[in-house]
C-alpha positions, 0 to 999 in steps of 0.5 A, a space after each residue: 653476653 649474660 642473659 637473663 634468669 628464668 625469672 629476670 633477676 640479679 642478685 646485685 646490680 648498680 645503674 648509672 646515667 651517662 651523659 647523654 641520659 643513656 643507663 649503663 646496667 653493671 654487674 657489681 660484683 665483677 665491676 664489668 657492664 652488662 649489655 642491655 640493648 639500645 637504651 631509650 634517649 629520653 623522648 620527654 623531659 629530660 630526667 632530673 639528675 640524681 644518684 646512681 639508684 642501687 638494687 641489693 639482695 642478701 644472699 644467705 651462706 651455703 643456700 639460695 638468695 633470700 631475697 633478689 630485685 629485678 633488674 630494670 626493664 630494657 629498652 628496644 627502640 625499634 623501625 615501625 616498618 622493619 623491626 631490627 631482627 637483632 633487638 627482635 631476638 633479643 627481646 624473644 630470647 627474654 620471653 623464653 627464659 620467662 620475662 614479661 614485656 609490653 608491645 605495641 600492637 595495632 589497637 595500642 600497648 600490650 604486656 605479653 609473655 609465654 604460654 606456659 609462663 605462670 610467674 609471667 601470668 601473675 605480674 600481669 594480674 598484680 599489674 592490672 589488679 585483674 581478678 580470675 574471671 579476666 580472659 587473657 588473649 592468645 596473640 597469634 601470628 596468622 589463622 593457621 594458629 587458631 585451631 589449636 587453641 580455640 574451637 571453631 565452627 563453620 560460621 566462626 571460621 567464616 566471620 573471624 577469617 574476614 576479621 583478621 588480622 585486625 583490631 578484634 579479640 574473639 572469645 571462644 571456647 579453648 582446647 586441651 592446649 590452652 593451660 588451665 590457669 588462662 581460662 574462664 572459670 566457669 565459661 572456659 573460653 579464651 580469648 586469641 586475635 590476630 594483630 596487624 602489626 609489623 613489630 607484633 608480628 617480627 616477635 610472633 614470627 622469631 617467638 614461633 608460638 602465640 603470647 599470651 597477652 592483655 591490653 596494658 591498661 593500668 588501674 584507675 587509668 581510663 585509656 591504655 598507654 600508648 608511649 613507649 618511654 612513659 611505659 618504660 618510667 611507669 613499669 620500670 621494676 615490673 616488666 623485663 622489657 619495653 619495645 618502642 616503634 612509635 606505631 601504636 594504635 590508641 584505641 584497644 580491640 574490641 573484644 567479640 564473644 562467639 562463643 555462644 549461639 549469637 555473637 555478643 559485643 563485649 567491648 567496643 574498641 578500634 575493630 568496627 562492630 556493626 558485623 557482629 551485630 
């Protein structure tokens, strides 16, 4: 199977819809399909139909390609309950050679990435139009993960462990692990939670570190995306890959800042606030 680049590109690459309204991806240059996963049935209208879409990029003799298109995002439609370990690697194994993907969560929608991924980091700016004051979320598997990123107190360990996993982001002031680009500005503080969520969790799990994250909440949008096949027709050319359980919360987390001498409400979401108030 051909993965993947470090960035998610190809330099020459034809789709065509069969049928059934599944996408075959081809590689242009050897004439041989590509495996891209289980392919979305498309759960709305039925798409018009159309030519066959084709991305180019030029190569330039003896030296790198001057240009390249990023192939178009996958679709993993998995069990809400049981994601297929399968399509849960596959999905790991582009977060690794650096692509960004959106996941459901418990709260709803989320574009994730690696840590140490900048180029994964600046399409979730130029996708929300976020601007460096944004405080990016390490999404963490369990507790234990926690006291390698953030700084704990007795009194947080108390009131974070009581609220996770769940519908809260907690920001707290980061250690040296956490990139610099990821922090507050001024505050250097970081936000991390602990989704309740099976597919979230099967990616953190086969991932075997946090990701980092931001709630998928597009400009000019007043609620995030909740819809795996309307994520996959929005972000298309912007991200590698959509995973769909049909189990998402609609509702984003709410958002805590502790990492002050009092706990402040920064966004009321999903998570109940009245115990930090």
């Amino acid at each position: 199977m051909s993965r993947p680049s470090s960035t998610g590109l190809v330099p020459l690459i034809r789709l065509a819809r069969g049928p059934t309204g599944e996408t075959t991806t081809w590689a242009v240059s050897s004439g041989a399909p590509v495996p891209a996963g289980r392919v979305e049935p498309h759960r709305g209208s039925p798409p018009a139909a159309g030519p066959a879409r084709t991305a180019r990029s030029s190569i330039s003799p003896g030296g790198p390609p001057s240009r390249y298109v990023r192939a178009m995002a996958r679709y993993f439609d998995v069990h809400p309950q049981n994601p297929q370990p399968r399509s849960i690697g596959q999905v790991v194994d582009l977060v690794r050679s650096g692509g960004l993907i959106a996941y459901p969560t418990d709260s709803c929608f989320a574009l994730g990435c690696s840590l140490g991924n900048r180029d994964g980091l600046e399409r979730i700016r130029q996708i929300r139009k976020l601007d460096d004051r944004h405080h990016f979320t390490l999404v963490c598997a369990e507790f234990a993960q926690l006291g390698q990123f953030v700084q704990i107190s007795n009194a947080v360990f108390r009131a974070v462990k009581a609220s996770t996993p769940g519908s809260y982001t907690f920001i707290l002031p980061a250690t040296k692990e956490v990139p610099k680009q990821l922090l507050h500005p001024k505050k250097k503080t970081v936000g991390v939670r602990i989704p309740d969520h099976a597919t979230t969790q099967a990616l953190l799990a086969e991932l075997g570190e946090p990701l980092l994250s931001s709630t998928l909440l597009l400009p000019g949008h007043d609620e995030p995306m909740t819809q795996g096949w309307e994520i996959k027709e929005e972000l298309e050319n912007q991200v590698d890959a959509v995973i769909d359980s049909g189990d998402c919360g609609t509702e984003p987390t709410t958002v805590v800042d502790l990492s002050g001498d009092e706990p402040e409400i920064v966004r009321h979401g999903a998570g109940d606030p009245s115990r930090f108030e």
